[in-house]
KEKE-3310 file (N, C-alpha, C; in steps of 0.2 Angstrom, whole numbers, plus 5000, padded with zeros to 4 digits):
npx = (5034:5047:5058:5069:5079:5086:5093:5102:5105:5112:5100:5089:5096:5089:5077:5075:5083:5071:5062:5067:5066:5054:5047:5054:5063:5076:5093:5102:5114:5124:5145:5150:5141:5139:5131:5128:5123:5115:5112:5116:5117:5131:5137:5150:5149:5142:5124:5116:5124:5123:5108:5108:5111:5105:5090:5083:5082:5074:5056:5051:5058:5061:5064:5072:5073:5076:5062:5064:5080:5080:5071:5078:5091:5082:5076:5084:5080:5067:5052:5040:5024:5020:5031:5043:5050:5038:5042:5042:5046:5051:5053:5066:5063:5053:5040:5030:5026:5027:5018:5025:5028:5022:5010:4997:5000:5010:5011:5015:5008:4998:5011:5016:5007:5009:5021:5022:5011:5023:5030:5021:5017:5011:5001:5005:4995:4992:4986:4972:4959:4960:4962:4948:4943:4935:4931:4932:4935:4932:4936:4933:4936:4931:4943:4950:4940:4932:4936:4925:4915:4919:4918:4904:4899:4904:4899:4886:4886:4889:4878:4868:4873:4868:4881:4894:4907:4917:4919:4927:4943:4951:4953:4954:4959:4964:4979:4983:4976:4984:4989:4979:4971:4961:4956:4968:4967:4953:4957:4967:4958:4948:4956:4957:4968:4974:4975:4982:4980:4988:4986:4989:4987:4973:4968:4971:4962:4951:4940:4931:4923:4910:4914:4919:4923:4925:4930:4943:4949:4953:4960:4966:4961:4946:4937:4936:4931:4925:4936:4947:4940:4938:4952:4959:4958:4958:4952:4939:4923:4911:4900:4894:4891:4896:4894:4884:4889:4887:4902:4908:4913:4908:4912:4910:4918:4919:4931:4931:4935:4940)
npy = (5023:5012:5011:5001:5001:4989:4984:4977:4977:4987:4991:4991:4998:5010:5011:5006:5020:5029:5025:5030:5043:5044:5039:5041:5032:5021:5017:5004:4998:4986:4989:4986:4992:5004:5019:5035:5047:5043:5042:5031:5019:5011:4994:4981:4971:4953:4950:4943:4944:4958:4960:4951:4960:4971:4967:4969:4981:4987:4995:4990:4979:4983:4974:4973:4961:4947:4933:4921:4921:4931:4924:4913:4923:4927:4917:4914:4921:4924:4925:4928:4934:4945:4951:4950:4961:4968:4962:4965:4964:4967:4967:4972:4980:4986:4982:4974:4973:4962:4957:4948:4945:4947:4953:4960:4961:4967:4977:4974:4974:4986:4993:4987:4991:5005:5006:5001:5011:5022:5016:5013:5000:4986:4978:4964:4954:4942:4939:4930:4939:4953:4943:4937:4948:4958:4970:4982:4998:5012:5028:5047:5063:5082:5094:5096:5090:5086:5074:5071:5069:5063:5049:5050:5048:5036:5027:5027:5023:5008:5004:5004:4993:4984:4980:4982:4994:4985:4974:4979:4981:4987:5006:5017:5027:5040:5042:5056:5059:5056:5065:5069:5075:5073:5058:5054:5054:5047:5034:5032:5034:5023:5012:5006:5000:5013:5014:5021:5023:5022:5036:5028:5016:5016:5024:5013:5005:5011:5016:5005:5009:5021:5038:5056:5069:5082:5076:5070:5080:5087:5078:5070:5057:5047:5042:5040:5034:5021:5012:5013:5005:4993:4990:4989:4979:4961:4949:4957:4958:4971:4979:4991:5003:5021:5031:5047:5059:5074:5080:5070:5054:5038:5020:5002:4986:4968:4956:4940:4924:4907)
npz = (5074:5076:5064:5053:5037:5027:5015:5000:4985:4974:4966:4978:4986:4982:4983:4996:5001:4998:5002:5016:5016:5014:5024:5034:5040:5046:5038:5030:5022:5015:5015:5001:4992:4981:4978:4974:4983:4992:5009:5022:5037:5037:5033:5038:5043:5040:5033:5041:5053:5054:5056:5070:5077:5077:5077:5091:5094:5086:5082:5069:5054:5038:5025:5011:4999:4993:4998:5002:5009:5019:5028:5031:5038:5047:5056:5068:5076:5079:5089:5097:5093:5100:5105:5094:5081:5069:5051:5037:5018:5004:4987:4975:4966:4971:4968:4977:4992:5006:5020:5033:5045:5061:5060:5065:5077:5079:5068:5053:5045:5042:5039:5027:5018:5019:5013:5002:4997:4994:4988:4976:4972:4978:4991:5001:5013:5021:5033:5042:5042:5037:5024:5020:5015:5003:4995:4982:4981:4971:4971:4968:4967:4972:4972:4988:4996:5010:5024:5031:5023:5011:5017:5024:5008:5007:5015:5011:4999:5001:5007:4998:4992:5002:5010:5020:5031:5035:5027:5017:5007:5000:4996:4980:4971:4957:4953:4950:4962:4974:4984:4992:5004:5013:5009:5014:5028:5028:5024:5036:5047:5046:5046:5033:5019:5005:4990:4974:4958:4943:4927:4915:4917:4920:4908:4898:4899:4901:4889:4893:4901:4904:4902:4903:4896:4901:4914:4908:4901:4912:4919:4914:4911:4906:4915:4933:4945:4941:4933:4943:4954:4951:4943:4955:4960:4961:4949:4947:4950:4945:4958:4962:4951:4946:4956:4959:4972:4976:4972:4974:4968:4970:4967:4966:4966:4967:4973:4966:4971:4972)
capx = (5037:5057:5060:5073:5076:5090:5095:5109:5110:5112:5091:5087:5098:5087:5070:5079:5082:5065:5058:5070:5063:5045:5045:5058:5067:5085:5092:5107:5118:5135:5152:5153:5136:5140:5124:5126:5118:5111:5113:5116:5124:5136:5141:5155:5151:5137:5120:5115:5126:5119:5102:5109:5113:5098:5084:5079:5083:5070:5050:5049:5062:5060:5071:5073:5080:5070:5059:5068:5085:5075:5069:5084:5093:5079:5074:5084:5077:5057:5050:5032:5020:5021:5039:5045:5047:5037:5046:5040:5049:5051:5059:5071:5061:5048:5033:5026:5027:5025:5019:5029:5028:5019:5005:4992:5002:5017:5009:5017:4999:4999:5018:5017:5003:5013:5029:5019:5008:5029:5035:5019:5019:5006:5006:5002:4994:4989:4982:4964:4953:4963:4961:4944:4938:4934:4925:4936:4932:4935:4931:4934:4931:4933:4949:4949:4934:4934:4937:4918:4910:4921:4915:4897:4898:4909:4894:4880:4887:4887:4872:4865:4872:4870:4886:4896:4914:4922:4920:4930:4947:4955:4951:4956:4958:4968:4986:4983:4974:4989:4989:4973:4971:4954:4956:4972:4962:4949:4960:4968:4952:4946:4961:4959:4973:4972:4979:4984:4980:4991:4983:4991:4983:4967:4966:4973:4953:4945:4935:4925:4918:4906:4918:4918:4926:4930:4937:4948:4955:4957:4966:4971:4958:4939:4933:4941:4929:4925:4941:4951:4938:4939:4958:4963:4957:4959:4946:4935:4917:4905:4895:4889:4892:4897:4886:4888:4885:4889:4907:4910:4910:4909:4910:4912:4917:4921:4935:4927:4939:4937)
capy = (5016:5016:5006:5000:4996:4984:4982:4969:4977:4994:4993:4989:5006:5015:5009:5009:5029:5032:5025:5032:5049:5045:5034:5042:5025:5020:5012:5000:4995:4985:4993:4987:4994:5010:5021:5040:5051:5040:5041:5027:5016:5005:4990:4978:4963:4950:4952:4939:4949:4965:4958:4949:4965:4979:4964:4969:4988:4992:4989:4985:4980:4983:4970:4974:4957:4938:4932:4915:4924:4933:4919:4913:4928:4929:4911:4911:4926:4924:4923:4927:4940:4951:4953:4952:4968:4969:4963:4967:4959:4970:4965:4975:4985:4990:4981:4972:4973:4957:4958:4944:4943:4951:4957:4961:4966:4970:4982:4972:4973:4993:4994:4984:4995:5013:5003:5000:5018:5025:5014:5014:4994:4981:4974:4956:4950:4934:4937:4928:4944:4955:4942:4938:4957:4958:4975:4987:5004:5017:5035:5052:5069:5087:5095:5097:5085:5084:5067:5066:5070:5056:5044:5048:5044:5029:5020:5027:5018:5002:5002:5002:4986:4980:4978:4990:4996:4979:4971:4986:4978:4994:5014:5016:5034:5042:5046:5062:5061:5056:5071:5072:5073:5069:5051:5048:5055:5041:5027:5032:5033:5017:5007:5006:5005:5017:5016:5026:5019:5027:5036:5026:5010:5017:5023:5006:5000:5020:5014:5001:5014:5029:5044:5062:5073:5086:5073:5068:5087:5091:5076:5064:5051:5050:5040:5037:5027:5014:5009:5011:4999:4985:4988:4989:4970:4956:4947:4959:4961:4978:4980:4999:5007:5025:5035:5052:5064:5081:5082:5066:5047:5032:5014:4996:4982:4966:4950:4934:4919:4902)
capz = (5074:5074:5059:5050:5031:5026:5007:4998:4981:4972:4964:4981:4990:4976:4985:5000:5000:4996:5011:5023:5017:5014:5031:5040:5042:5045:5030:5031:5016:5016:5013:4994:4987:4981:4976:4973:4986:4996:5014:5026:5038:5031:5039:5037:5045:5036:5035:5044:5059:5057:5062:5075:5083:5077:5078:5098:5094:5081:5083:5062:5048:5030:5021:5000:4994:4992:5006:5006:5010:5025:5031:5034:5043:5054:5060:5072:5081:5080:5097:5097:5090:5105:5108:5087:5079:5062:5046:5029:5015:4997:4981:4974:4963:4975:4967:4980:5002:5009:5027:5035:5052:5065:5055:5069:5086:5079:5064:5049:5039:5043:5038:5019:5016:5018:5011:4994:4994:4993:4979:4971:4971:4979:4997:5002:5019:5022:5038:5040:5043:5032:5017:5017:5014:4995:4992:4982:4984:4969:4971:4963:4971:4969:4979:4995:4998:5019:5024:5035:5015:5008:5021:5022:5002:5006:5017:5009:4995:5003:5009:4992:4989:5007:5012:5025:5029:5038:5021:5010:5008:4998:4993:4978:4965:4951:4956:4952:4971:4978:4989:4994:5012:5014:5007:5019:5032:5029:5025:5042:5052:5048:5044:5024:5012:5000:4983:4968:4951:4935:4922:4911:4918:4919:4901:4894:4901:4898:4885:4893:4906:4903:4903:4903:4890:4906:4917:4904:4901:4919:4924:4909:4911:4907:4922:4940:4951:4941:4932:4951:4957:4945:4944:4963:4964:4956:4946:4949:4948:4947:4961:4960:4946:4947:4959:4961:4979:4977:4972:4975:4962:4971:4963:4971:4964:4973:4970:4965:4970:4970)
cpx = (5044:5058:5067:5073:5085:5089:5101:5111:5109:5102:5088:5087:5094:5082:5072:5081:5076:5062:5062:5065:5055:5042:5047:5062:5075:5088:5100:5109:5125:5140:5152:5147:5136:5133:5125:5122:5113:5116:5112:5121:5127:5138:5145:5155:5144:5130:5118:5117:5123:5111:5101:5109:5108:5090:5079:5080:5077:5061:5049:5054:5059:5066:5069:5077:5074:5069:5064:5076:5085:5074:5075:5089:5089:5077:5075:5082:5070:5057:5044:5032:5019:5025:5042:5043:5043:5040:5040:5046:5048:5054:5060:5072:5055:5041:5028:5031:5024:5024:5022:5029:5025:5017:5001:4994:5008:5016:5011:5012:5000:5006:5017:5013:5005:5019:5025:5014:5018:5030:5031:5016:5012:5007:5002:5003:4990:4985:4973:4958:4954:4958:4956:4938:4939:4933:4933:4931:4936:4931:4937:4933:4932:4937:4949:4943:4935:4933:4931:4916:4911:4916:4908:4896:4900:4901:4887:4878:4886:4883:4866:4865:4872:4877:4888:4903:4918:4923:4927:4939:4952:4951:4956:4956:4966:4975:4987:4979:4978:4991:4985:4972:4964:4954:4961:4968:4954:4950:4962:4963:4950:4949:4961:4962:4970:4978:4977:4984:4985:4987:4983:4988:4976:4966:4967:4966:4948:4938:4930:4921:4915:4913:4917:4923:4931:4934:4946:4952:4956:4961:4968:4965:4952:4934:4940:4937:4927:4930:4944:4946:4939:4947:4962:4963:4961:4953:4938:4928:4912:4901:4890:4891:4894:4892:4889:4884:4890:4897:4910:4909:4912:4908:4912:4911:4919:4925:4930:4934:4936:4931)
cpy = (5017:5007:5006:4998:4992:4983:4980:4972:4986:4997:4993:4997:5011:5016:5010:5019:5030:5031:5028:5038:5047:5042:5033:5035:5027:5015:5010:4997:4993:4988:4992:4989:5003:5014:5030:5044:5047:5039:5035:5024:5011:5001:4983:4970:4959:4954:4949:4943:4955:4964:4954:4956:4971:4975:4966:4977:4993:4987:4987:4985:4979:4980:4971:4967:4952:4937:4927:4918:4927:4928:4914:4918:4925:4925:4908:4915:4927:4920:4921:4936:4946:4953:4953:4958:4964:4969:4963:4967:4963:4969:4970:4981:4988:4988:4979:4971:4970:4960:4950:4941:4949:4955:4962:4966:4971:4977:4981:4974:4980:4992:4994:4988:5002:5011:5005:5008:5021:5023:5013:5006:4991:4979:4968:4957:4945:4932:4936:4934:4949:4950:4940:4944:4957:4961:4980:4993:5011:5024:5042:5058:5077:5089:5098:5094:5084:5076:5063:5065:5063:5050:5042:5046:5038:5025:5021:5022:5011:4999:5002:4996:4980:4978:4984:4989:4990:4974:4974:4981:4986:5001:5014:5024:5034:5044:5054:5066:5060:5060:5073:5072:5071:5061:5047:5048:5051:5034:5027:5027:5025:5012:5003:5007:5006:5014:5018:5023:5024:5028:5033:5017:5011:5020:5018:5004:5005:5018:5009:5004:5020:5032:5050:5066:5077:5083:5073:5077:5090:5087:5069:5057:5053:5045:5038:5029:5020:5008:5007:5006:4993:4985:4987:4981:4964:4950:4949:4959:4967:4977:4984:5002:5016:5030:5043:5056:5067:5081:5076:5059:5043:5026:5007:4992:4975:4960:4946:4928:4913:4899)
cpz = (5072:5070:5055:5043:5029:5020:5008:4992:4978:4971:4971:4988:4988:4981:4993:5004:5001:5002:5016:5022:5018:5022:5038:5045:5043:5040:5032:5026:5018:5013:5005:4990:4989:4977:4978:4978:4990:5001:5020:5030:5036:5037:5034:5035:5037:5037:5039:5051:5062:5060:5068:5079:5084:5078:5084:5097:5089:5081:5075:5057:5043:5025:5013:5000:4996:4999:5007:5011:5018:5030:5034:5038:5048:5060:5066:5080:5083:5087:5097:5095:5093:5105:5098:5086:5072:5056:5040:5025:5007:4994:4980:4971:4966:4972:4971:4989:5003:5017:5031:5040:5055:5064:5060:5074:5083:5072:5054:5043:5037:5036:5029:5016:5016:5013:5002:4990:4994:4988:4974:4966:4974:4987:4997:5011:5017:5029:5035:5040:5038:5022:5016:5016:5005:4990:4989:4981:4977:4972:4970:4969:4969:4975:4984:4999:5005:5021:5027:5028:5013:5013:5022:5015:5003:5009:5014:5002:4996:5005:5004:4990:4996:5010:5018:5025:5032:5031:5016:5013:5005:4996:4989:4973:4962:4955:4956:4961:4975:4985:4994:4999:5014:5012:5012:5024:5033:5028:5034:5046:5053:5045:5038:5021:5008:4995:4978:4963:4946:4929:4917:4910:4917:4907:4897:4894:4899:4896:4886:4899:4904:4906:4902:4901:4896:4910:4913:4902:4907:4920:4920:4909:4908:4910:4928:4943:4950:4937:4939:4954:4954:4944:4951:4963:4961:4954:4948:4946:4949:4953:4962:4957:4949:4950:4962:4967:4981:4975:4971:4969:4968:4968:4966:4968:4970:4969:4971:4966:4971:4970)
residu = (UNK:UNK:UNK:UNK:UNK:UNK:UNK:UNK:UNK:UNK:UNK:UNK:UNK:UNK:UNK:UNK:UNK:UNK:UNK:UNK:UNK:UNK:UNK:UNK:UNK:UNK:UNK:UNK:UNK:UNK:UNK:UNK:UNK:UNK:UNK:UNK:UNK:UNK:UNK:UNK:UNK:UNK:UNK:UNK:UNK:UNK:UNK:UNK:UNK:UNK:UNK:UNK:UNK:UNK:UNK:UNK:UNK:UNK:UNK:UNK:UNK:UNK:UNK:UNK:UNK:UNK:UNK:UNK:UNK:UNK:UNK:UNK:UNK:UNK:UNK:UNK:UNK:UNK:UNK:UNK:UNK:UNK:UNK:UNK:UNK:UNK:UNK:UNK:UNK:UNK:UNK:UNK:UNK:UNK:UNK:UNK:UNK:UNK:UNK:UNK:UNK:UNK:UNK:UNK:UNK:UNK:UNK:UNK:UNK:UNK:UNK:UNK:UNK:UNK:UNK:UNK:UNK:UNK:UNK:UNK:UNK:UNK:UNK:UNK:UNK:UNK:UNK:UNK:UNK:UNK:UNK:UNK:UNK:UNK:UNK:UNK:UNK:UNK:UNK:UNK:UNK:UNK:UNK:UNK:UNK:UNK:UNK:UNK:UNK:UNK:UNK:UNK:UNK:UNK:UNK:UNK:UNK:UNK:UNK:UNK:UNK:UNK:UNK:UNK:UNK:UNK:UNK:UNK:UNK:UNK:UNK:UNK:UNK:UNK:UNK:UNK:UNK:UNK:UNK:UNK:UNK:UNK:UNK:UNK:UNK:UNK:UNK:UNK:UNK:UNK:UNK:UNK:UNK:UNK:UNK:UNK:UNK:UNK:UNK:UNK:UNK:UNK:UNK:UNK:UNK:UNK:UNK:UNK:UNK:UNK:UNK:UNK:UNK:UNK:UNK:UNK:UNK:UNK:UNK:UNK:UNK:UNK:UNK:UNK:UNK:UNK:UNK:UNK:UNK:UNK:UNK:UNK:UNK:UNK:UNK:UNK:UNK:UNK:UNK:UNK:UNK:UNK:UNK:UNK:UNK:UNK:UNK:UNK:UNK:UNK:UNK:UNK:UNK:UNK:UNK:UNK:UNK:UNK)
# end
């Protein structure tokens, strides 16, 4: 995907940077935001201009600055879902990736969810298929876990509590897996964001999960799969406690809203 990312202030060049490398973007800052070591092109005119002119040139932009602000640039360029590239909408400190426009065709949905595995933040869709999927998905493993292993745990799981994988909304483990290639290799496959918890978050809760003495000296914590599922969500409820198969912990909790 030939994207583009577009920041306005120096916190933004920071996050900016970041995804150019991790996302192989092109990153666009104005002439007067100076930022150290950070490569881009620089441009003169407004912003407002520079998307007049890169808007038909790139299939997705990553704007760093307030959606209202966006919204305006771009309004006057939305056409349809087909032909729009994919924006995506990040504040300044990388916590959250709006998907924005052209969630479906244009890959926006996809996009805010690699944007946010980089900076480590959150993403938001709002599309209707997307948001009502509610199952979070924790799981733990041993390294280099193959990513069919992962997956037959992942359903075998689900089928415990009746459910299955059109439901699963996130895959979720310890940021020490961050690397894991097995776990990208199943979000991939079956179009699952994955995300990375912090050990720092997960111990803050530790104590209300059975844990393991060893866990906690190999990798800082003393549970994965059932904190990361109850924290990926948001008002989470347990669904299957911590079930383990060979190598592997899976846990599923699910959001409860109104």
């Amino acid at each position: 995907m030939n994207t583009a990312v577009v920041a306005i202030t120096s916190h933004g060049a920071v996050v900016g940077a970041k995804l150019k490398s991790e996302l192989s973007c092109i990153l666009y800052l104005p002439d007067q935001i100076a930022v150290k070591e950070v490569e881009a092109h620089r441009y003169g005119s407004s912003t407002k201009d520079l998307i007049s002119d890169i808007w038909p040139k790139y299939d997705a932009i990553i704007f760093i600055m307030a959606m209202g602000i966006v919204t305006r640039i771009i309004k006057d360029h939305i056409k349809d879902k087909h032909t729009d590239p994919a924006v995506v909408v990040v504040d300044e400190m990388g916590r959250y990736a709006i998907s924005a426009l052209s969630g479906h065709e244009g890959g926006a949905n996809r996009l805010a969810e690699k944007v946010a595995l980089v900076c480590g933040g959150d993403f938001v869709v709002t599309t209707g298929s997307e948001a009502i999927k509610a199952l979070i998905i924790g799981m733990g493993c041993k390294r280099g876990m193959p990513a069919g292993r992962l997956e037959d745990a992942l359903k075998k799981s689900l089928e415990m509590i009746g459910r299955d994988l059109s439901e699963v909304r996130l895959i979720t483990s310890v940021e020490n897996k961050s690397d894991e290639a097995g776990l990208h290799e199943l979000s991939e496959k079956n179009g699952i964001p994955l995300k990375f918890i912090s050990r720092d978050m997960i111990n803050v809760v530790g104590e209300n999960f059975e844990g393991s003495e060893l866990v906690k000296k190999n990798i800082g914590v003393p549970a994965v799969a059932e904190p990361c599922a109850m924290l990926g969500g948001f008002r989470c409820q347990l669904l299957l406690k911590k079930t383990k198969m060979d190598g592997i912990t899976v846990a599923i909790a699910e959001e409860r809203f109104l």
